[in-house]
ZADOVEX-416501 format. One record per residue: x, y, z of N, C-alpha, C, CB in turn; residue number from 0. Coordinates in steps of 0.2 Angstrom, whole numbers, always signed. Glycine has a CB too. Example, Ala and Ser with C-alpha at 12.3 -4.5 7.8 and 13.67 -1.06 7.14 Angstrom:
<nodes>
@nx->+66 | ny->-28 | nz->+39 | cax->+62 | cay->-22 | caz->+39 | cx->+66 | cy->-16 | cz->+39 | cbx->+57 | cby->-22 | cbz->+45 | num->0
@nx->+64 | ny->-11 | nz->+35 | cax->+68 | cay->-5 | caz->+36 | cx->+64 | cy->+0 | cz->+39 | cbx->+70 | cby->-3 | cbz->+29 | num->1
</nodes>
This chain:
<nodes>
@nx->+60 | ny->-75 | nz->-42 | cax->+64 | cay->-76 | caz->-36 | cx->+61 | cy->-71 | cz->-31 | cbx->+71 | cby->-76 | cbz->-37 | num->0
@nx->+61 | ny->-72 | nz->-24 | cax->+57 | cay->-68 | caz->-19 | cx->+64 | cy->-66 | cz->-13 | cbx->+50 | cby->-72 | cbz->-16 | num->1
@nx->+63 | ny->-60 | nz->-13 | cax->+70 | cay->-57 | caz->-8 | cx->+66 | cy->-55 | cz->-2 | cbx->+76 | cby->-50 | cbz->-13 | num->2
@nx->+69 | ny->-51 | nz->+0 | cax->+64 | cay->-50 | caz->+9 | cx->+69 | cy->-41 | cz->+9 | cbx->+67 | cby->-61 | cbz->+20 | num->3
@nx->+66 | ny->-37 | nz->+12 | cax->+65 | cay->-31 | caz->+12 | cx->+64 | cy->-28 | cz->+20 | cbx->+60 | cby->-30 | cbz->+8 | num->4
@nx->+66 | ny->-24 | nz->+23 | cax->+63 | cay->-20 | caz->+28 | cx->+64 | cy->-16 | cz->+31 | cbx->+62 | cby->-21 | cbz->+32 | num->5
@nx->+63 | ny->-10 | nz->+36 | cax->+67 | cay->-7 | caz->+41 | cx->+62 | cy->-4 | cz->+44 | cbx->+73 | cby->-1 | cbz->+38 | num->6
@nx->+62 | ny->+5 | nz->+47 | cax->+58 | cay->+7 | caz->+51 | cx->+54 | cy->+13 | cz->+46 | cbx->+62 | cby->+8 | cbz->+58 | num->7
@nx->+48 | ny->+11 | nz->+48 | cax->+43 | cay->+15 | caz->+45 | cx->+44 | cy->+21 | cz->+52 | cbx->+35 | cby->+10 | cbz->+44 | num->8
@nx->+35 | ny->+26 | nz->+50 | cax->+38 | cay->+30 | caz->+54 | cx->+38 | cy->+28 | cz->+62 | cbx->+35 | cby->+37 | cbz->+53 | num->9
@nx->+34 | ny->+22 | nz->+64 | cax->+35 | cay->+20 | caz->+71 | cx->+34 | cy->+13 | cz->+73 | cbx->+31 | cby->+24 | cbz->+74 | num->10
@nx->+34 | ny->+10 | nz->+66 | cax->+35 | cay->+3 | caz->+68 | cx->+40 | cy->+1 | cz->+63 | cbx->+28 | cby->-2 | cbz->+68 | num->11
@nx->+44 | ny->-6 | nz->+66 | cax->+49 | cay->-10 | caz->+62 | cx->+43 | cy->-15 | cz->+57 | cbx->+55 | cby->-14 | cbz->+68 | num->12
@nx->+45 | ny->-15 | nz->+53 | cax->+41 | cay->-17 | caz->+47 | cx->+47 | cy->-24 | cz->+43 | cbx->+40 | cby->-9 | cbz->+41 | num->13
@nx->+43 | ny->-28 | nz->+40 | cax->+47 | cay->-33 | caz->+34 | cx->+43 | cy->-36 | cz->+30 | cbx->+52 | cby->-40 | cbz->+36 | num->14
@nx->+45 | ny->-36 | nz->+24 | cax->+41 | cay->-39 | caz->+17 | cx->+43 | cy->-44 | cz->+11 | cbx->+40 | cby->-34 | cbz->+13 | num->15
@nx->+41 | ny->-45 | nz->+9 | cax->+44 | cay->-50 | caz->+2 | cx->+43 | cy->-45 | cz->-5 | cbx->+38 | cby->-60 | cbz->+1 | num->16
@nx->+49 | ny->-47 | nz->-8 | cax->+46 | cay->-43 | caz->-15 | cx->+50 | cy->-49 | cz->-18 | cbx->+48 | cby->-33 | cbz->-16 | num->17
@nx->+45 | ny->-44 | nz->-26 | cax->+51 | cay->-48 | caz->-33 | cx->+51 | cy->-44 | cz->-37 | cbx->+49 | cby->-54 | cbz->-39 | num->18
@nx->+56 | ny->-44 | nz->-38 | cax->+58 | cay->-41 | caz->-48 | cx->+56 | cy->-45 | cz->-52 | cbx->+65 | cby->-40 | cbz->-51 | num->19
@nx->+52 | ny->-44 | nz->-56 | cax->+48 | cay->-44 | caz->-64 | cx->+52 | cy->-44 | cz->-68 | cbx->+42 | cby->-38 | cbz->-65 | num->20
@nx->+52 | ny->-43 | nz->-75 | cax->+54 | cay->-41 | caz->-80 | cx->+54 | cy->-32 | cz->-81 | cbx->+51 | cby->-45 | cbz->-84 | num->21
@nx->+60 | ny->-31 | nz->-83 | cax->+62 | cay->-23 | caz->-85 | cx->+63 | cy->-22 | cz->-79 | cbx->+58 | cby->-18 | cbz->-90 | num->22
@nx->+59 | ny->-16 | nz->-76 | cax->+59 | cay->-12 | caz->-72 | cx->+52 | cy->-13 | cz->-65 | cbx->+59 | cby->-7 | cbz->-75 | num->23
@nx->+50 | ny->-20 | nz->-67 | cax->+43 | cay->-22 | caz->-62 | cx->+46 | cy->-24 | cz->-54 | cbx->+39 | cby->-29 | cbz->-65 | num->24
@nx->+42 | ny->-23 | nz->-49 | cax->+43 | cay->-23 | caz->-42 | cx->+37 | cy->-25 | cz->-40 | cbx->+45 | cby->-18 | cbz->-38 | num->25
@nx->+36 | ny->-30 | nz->-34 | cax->+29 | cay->-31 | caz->-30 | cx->+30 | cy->-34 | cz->-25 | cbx->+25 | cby->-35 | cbz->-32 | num->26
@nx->+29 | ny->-30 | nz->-19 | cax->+29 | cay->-30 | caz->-13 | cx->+24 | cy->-36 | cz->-9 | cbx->+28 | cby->-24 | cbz->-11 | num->27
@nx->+24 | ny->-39 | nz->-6 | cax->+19 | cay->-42 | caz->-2 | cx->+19 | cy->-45 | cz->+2 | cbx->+16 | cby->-45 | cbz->-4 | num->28
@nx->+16 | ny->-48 | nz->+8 | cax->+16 | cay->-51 | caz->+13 | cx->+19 | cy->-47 | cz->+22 | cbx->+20 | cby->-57 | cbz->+10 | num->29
@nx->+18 | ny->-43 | nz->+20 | cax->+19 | cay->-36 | caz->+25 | cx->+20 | cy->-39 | cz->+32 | cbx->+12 | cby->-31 | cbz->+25 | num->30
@nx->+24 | ny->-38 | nz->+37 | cax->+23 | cay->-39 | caz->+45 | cx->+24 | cy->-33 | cz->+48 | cbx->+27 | cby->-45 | cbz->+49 | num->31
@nx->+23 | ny->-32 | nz->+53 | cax->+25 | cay->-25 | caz->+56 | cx->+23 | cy->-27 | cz->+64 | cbx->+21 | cby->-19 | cbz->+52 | num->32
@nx->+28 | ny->-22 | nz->+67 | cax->+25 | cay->-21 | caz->+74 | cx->+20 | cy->-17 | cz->+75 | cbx->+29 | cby->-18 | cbz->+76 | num->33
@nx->+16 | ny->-17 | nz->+82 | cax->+9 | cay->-14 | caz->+81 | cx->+10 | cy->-9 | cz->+87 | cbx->+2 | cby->-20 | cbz->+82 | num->34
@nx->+13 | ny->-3 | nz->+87 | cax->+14 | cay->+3 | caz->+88 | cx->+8 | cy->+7 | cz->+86 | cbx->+21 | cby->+5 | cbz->+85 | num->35
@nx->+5 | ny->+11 | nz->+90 | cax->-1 | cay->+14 | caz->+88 | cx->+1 | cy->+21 | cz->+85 | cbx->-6 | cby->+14 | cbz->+94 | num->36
@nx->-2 | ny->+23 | nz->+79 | cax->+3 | cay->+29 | caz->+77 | cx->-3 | cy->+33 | cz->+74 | cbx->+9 | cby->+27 | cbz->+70 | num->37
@nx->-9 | ny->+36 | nz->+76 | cax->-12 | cay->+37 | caz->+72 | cx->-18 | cy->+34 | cz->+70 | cbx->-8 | cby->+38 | cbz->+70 | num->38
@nx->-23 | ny->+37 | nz->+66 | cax->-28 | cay->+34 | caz->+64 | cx->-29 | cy->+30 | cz->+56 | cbx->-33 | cby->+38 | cbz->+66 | num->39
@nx->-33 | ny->+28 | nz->+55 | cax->-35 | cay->+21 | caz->+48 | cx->-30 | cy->+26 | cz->+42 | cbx->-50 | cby->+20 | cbz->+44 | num->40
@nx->-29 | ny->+34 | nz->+43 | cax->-27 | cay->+35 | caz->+39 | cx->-22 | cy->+40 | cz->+40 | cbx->-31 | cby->+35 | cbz->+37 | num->41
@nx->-16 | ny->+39 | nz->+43 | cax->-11 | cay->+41 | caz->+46 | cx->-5 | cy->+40 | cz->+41 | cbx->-11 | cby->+38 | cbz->+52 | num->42
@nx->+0 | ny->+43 | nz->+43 | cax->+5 | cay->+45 | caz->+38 | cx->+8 | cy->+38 | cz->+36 | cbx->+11 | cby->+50 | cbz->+41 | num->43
@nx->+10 | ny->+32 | nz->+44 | cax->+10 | cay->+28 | caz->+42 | cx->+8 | cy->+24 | cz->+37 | cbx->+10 | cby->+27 | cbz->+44 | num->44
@nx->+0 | ny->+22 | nz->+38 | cax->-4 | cay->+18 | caz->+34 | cx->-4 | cy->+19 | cz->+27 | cbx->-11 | cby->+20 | cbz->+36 | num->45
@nx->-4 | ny->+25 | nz->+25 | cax->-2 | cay->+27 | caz->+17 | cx->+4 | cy->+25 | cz->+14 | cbx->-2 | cby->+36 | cbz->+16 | num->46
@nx->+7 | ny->+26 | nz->+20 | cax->+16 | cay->+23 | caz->+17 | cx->+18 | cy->+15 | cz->+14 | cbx->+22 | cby->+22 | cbz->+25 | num->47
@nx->+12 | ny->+12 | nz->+21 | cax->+13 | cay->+5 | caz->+19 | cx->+8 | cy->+1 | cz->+11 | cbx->+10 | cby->+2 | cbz->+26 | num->48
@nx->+4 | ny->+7 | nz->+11 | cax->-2 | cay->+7 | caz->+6 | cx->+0 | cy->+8 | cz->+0 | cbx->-8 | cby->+12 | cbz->+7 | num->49
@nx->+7 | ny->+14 | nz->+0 | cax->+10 | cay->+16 | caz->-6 | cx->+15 | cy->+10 | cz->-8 | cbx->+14 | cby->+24 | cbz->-4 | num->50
@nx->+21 | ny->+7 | nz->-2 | cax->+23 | cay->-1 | caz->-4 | cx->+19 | cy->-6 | cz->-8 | cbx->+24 | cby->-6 | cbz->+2 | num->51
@nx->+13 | ny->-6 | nz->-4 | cax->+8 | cay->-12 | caz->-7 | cx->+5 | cy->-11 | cz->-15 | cbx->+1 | cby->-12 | cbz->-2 | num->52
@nx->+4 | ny->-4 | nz->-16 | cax->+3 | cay->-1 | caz->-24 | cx->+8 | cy->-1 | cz->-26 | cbx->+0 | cby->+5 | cbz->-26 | num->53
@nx->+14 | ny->-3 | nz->-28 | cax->+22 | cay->-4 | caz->-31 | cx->+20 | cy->-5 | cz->-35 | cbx->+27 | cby->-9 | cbz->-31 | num->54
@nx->+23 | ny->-7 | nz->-42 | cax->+20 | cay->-10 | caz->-47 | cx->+28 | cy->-9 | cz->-53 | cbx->+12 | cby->-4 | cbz->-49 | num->55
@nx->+31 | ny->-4 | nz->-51 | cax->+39 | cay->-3 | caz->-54 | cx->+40 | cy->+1 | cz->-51 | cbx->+41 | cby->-1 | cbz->-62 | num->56
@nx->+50 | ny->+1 | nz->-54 | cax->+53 | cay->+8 | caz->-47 | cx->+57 | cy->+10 | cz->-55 | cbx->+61 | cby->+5 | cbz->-37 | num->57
@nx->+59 | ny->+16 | nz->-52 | cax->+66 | cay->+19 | caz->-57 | cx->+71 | cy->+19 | cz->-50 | cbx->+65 | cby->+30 | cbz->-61 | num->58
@nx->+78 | ny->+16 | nz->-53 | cax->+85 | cay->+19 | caz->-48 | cx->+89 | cy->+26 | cz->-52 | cbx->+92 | cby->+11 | cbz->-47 | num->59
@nx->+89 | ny->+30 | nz->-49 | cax->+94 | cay->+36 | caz->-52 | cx->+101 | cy->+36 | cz->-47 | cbx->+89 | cby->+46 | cbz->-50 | num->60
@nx->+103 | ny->+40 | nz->-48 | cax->+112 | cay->+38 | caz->-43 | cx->+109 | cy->+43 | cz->-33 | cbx->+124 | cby->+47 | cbz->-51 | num->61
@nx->+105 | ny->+45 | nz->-36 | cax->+102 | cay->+48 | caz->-29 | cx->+95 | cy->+49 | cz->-25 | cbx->+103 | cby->+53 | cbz->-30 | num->62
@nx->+92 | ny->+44 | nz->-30 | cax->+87 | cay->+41 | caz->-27 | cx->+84 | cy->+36 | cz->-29 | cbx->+85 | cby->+45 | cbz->-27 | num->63
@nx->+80 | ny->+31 | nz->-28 | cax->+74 | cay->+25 | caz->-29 | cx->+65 | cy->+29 | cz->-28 | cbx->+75 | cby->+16 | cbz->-22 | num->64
@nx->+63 | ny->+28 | nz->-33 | cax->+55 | cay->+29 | caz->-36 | cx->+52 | cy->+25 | cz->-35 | cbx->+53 | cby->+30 | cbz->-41 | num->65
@nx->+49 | ny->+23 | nz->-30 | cax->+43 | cay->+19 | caz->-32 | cx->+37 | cy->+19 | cz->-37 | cbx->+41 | cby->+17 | cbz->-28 | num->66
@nx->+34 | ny->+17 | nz->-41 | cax->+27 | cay->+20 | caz->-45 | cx->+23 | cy->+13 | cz->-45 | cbx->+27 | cby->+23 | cbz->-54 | num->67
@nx->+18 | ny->+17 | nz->-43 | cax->+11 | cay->+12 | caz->-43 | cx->+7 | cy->+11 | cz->-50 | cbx->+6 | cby->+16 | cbz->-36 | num->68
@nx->+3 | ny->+8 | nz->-52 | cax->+0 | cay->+10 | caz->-59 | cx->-2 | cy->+16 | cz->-62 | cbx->-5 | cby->+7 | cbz->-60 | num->69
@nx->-6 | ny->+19 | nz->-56 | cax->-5 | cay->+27 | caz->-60 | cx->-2 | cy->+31 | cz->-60 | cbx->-8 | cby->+31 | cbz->-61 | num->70
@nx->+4 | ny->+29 | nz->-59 | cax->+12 | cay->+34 | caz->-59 | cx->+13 | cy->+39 | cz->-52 | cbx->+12 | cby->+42 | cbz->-67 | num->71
@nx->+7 | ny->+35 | nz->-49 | cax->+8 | cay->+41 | caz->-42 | cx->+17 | cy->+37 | cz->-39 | cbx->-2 | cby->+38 | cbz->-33 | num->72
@nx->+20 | ny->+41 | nz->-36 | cax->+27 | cay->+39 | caz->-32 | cx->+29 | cy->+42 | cz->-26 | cbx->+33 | cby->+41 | cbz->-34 | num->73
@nx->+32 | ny->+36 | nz->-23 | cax->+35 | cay->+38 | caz->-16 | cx->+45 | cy->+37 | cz->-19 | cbx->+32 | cby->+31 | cbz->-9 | num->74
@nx->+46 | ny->+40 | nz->-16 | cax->+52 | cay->+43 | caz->-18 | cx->+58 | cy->+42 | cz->-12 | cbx->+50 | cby->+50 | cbz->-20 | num->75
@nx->+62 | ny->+41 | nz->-12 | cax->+69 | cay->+39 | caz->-7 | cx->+74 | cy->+41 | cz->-10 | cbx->+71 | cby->+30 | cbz->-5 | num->76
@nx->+78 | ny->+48 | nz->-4 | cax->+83 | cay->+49 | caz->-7 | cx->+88 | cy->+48 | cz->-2 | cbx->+83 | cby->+56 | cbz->-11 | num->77
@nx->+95 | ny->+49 | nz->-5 | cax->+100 | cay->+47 | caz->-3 | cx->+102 | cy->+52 | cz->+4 | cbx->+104 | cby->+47 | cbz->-9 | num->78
@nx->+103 | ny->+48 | nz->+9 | cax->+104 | cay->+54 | caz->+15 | cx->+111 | cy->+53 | cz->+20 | cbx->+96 | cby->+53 | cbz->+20 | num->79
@nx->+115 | ny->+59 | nz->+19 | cax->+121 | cay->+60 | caz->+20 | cx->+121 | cy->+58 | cz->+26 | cbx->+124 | cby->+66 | cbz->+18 | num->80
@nx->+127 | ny->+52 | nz->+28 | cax->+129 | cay->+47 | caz->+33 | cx->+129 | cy->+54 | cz->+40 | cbx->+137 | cby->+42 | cbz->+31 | num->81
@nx->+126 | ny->+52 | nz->+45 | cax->+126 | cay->+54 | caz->+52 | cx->+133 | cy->+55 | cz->+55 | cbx->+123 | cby->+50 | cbz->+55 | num->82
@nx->+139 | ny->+50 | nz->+52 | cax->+145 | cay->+50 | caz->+54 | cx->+148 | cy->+55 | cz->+50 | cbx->+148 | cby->+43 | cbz->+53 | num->83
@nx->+145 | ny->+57 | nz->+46 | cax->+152 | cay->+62 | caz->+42 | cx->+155 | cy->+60 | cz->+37 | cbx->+158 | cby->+64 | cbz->+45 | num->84
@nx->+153 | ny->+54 | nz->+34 | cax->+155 | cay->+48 | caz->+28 | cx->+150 | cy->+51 | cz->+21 | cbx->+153 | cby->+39 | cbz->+31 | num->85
</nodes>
């Protein structure tokens, strides 16, 4: 089954499709984004979206999501204390 994904990279609004695999698998694909010029072929952005597109499995912990790509390289999201004070 294919769920849809997205928010704001570092300067464009972005959305994707992914799936969950079996165990712990993830695969991102079909990428859109706004075309905000951020930088060059190899800019912070570009790697970000490059690091989605290499997924391959995540780990969830209670304080963060891991993404890993096949050779264990990760991007990592942690949990960030509400702006409101919540």
């Amino acid at each position: 089954m294919t769920h849809g994904a997205g928010g704001w990279s570092f300067c464009n609004g972005y959305g994707t499709a992914y799936a969950l695999g079996p165990g712990d698998t993830l695969r991102f694909h079909g990428f859109q984004s706004t075309l905000v010029g951020c930088g060059g072929p190899d800019s912070l952005e570009d790697r970000y979206f490059r690091a989605l597109a290499a997924t391959r499995r995540f780990e969830l912990h209670p304080d963060s999501l891991i993404l890993l790509d096949a050779d264990g390289t990760r991007l990592v999201f942690v949990v960030a204390r509400d702006s409101t004070g919540g």
